[in-house]
N, C-alpha and C positions, 0 to 999 in steps of 0.2 A: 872146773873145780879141781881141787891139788888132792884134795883128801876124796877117797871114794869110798868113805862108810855108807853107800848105798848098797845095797843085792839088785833091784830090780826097779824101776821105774813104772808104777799101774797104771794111772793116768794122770793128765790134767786137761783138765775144763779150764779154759782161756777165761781169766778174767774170775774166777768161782775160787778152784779148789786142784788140789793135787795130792796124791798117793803115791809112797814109796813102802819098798818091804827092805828090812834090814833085820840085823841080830846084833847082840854085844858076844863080843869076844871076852874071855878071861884076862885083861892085860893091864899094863901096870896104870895106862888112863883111868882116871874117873870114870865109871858109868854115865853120870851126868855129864862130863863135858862131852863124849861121845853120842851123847843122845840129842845134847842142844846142837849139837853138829849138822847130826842125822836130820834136824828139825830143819834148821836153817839152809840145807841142800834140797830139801824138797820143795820149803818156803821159795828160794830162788827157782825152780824151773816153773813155780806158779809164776813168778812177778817176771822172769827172763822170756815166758814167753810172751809181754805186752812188747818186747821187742824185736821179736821172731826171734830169739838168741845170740842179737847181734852186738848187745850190750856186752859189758861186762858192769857185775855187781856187786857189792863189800856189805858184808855182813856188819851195820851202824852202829847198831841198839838193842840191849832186853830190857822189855819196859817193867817185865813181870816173868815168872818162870819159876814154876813148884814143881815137888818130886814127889813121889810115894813107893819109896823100897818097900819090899825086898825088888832088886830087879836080877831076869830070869837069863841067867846066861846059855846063850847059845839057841834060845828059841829065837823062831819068827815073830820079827816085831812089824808092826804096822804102827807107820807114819803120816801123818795128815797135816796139810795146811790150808789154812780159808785166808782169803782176802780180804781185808777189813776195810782201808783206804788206799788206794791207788792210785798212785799219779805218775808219770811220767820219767821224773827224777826222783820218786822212790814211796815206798811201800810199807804200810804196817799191816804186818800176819797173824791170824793166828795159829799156833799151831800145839800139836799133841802127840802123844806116842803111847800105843796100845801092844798090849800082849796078849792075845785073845780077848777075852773083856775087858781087861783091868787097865783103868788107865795109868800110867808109869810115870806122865809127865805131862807138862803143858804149859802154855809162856806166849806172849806177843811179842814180837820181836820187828825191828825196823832194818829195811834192807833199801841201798841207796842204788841208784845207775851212776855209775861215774863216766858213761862214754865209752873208750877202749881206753886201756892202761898204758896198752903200750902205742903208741901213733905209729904207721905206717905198717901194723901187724897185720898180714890177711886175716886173721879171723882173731875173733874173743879170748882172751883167756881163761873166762870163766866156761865158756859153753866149747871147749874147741872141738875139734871133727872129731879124735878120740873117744871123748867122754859124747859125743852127740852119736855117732856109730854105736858105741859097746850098748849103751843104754837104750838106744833104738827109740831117742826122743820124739822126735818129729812124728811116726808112729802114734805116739802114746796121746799125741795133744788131740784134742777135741775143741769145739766152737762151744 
C-alpha cells in the first residue's frame, strides 16, 4: 500500500472481518477522501489475506458511501470491514469508521486481484515486506 493512513493494524479474521485504528490529521485532504482511504486499506488486508498477501489489489468500486460530520480531528478512529462477497478475483466489502461510538462513515466498496502489477517482481506491491513488517500483519491474521 503507497499511502499509510493506517496507525495500527487490530485484526483480521480470514474470510470475516478486519480492524484498523487510525486518526485524521488537520490537512488540506478531504476528511472523506482520507477516510474512504482508511476504509479501503483495511477492506484490502481483509480480501489480501484470501491470498496470503501475495496478490496485489486495486481499489475498483464505491457502490455506496455516506458521511456524518462533524469529524474529530486527531482522535482515535476505529476502522472496520466485513466481507460481503468473495471470490477470488475480487471482493465487495463493507466497511465503516467509528470514533468512539459515533459512526463517521460507511460505504461498500469493490476491491479487484489483479495478480502482480509488476511480473517478475519478488514480492506485491500492494502487501510488500515494508508495509507487512511495520504493521506486523501476518501476526494480526486469524483463521
Amino acid at each position: 500500500m503507497r499511502w499509510l493512513l493506517l496507525d495500527e493494524v487490530v485484526e483480521i479474521i480470514k474470510g470475516k472481518k478486519a480492524r484498523a485504528r487510525s486518526h485524521l490529521s488537520n490537512s488540506a485532504f478531504s476528511p472523506e477522501v482520507l477516510m474512504i482511504e482508511m476504509m479501503a486499506q483495511t477492506a484490502g488486508l481483509l480480501f489480501g489475506a484470501e491470498s496470503n498477501f501475495r496478490e496485489d489489489l486495486i481499489f475498483a468500486k464505491i457502490e455506496s458511501m455516506e458521511f456524518k460530520p462533524p469529524f474529530p480531528y486527531g482522535d482515535e478512529l476505529s476502522i472496520y470491514a466485513e466481507s460481503s462477497e468473495i471470490r477470488p478475483e475480487g471482493g465487495w466489502l463493507n466497511t465503516s469508521i467509528y470514533c468512539q461510538n459515533d459512526c463517521l462513515g460507511q460505504g461498500r466498496i469493490l476491491l479487484m486481484n489483479v495478480g502482480r502489477l509488476l511480473s517478475g517482481h519478488p514480492e506485491p506491491l500492494t502487501f510488500h515486506a515494508g508495509f507487512m513488517d511495520h504493521f506486523k500483519v501476518k501476526e494480526k491474521l486469524h483463521s
